[in-house]
C-alpha positions as CSV (number, residue, x, y, z in Angstrom):
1,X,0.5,12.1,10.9
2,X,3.9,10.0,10.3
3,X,5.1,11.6,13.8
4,X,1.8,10.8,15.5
5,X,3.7,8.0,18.5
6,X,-0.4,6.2,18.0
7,X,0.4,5.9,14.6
8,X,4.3,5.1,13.7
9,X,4.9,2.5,15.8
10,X,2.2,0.6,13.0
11,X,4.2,1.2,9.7
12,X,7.4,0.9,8.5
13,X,8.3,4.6,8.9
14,X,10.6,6.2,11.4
15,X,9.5,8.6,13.9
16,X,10.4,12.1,13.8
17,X,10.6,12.3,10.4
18,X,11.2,15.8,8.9
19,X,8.2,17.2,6.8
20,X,10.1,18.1,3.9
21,X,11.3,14.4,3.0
22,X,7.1,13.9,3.0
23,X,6.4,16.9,0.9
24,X,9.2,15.8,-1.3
25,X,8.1,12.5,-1.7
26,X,4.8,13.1,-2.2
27,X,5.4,16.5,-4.6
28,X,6.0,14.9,-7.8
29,X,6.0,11.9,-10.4
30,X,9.5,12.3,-12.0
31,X,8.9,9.3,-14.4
32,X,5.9,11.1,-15.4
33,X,2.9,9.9,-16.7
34,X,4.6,6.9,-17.6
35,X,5.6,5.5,-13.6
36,X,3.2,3.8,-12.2
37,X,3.6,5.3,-8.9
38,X,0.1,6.3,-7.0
39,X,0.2,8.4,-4.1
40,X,-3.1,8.6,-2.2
41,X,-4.5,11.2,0.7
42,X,-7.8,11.2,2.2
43,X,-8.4,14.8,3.6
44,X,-11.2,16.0,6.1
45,X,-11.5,20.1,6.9
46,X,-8.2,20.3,5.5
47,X,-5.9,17.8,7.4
48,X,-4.7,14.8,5.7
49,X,-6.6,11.9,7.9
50,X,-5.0,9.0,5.8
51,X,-2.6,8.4,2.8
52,X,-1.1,5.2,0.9
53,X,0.5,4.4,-2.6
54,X,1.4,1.3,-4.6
55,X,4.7,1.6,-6.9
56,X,6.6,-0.9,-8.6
57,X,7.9,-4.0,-6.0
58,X,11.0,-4.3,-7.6
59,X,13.0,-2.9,-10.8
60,X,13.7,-6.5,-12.3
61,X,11.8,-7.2,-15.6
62,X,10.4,-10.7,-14.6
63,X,8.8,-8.9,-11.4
64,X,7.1,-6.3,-13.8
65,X,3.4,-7.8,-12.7
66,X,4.0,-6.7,-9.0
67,X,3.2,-4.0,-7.0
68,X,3.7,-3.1,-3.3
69,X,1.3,-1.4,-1.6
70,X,1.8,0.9,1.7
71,X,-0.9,3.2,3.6
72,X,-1.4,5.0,7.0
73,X,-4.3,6.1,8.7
74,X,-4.5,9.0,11.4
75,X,-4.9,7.4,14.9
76,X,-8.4,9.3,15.4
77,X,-10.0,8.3,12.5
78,X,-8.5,4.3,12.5
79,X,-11.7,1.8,12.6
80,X,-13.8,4.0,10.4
81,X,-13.7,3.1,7.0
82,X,-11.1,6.0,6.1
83,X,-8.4,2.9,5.3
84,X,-11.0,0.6,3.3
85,X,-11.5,3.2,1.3
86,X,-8.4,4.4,0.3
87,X,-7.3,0.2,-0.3
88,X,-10.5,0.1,-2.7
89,X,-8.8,3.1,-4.6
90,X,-5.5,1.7,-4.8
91,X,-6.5,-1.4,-5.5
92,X,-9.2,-0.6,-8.6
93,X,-6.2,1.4,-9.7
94,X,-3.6,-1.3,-9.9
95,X,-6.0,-3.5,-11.2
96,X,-7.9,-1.4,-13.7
97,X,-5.4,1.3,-15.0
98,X,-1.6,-0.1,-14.5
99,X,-2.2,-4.0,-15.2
100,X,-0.9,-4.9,-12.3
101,X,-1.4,-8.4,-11.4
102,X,0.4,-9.3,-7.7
103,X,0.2,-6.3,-5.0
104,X,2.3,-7.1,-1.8
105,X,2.8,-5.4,1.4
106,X,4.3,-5.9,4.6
107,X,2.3,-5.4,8.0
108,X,3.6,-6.3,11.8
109,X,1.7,-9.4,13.0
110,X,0.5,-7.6,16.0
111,X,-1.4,-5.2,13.5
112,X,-4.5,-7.6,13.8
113,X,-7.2,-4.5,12.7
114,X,-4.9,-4.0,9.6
115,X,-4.5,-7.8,8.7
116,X,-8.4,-7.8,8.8
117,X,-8.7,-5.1,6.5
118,X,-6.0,-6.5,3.9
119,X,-7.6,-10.0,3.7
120,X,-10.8,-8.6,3.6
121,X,-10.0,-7.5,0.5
122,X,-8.2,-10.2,-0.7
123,X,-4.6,-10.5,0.8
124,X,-3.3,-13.4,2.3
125,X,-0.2,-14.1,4.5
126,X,2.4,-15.7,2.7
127,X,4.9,-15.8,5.4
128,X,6.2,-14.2,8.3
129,X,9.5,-12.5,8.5
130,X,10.9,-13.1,12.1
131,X,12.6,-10.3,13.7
132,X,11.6,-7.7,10.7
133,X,12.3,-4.3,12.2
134,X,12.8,-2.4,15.3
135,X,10.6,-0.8,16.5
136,X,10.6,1.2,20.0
137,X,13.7,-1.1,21.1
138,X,11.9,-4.2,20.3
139,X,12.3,-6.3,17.0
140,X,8.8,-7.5,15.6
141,X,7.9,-9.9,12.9
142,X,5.8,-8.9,10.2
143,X,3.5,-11.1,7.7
144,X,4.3,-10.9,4.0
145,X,0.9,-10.6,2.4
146,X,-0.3,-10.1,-1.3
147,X,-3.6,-10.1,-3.3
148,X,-3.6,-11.5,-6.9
149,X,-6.1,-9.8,-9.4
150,X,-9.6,-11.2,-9.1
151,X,-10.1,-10.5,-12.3
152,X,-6.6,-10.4,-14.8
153,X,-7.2,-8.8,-17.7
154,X,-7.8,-11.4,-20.7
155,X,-7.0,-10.4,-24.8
156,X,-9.9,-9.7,-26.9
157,X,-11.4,-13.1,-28.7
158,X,-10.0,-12.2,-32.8
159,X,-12.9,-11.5,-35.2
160,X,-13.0,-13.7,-38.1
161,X,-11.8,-11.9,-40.7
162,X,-14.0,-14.0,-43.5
């Protein structure tokens, strides 16, 4: 799917990238149960149709509550729901299971169907990075979006012990 030329010139991915590096990637969890790293596929008759994963945006303490977010979704099945989906799951994830409380991502500005998606489910453009990456030749600008938690997590209210 990452060589598919409908569907690399949307992410931040090179083209013609060997199998193996994906299979590696996606193989393991070396930090264990204890990274926060999510790797996602959605699969239909046994093809992978779309994948995406949230890890930690940045190994500095103070940046601890932040999370960036990445997915792809095969050109054929793109506008059908495959891609809300799989950013519901990650999402619920970050927000139920690892405490996250700041996802970011980084889309091209041209990726309007994508944008759509991400502030429908509450990301917003931050900025826009000009001349972000190459891509085919060309450099494009990209947004800087992110979602806060809806919802952030709040202590339990202390009993009285009298």
């Amino acid at each position: 799917m990452m060589n598919d030329p409908l569907v690399y010139p949307g992410v931040m991915q090179l083209p013609f990238t060997d199998p193996a590096f994906w299979r590696e990637r996606l193989a393991g969890n070396p930090g264990g149960p204890a990274q926060a790293d999510l790797h996602l596929v959605a699969v239909h008759d046994g093809h992978v149709i779309a994948g995406g994963g949230i890890h930690a945006a940045a190994p500095h303490v103070r940046r601890r509550h932040a999370m960036a977010l990445g997915m792809v979704v095969a050109a054929d099945w793109q506008g059908r729901g495959v891609g809300g989906l799989l950013l519901e799951a990650l999402c619920r994830h970050a927000d139920q299971w690892l405490g996250a409380v700041r996802l970011e991502l980084t889309v091209y500005t041209d990726n309007a169907a994508a944008i759509a998606l991400y502030r429908r489910l509450g990301f917003q453009i931050e900025g826009t990075h000009r001349a972000y990456a190459l891509r085919e030749g060309v450099y494009v600008d990209a947004h800087a979006m992110a979602r806060l938690h809806p919802n952030p997590p709040r202590l339990p209210v202390a009993m009285d012990p009298a």
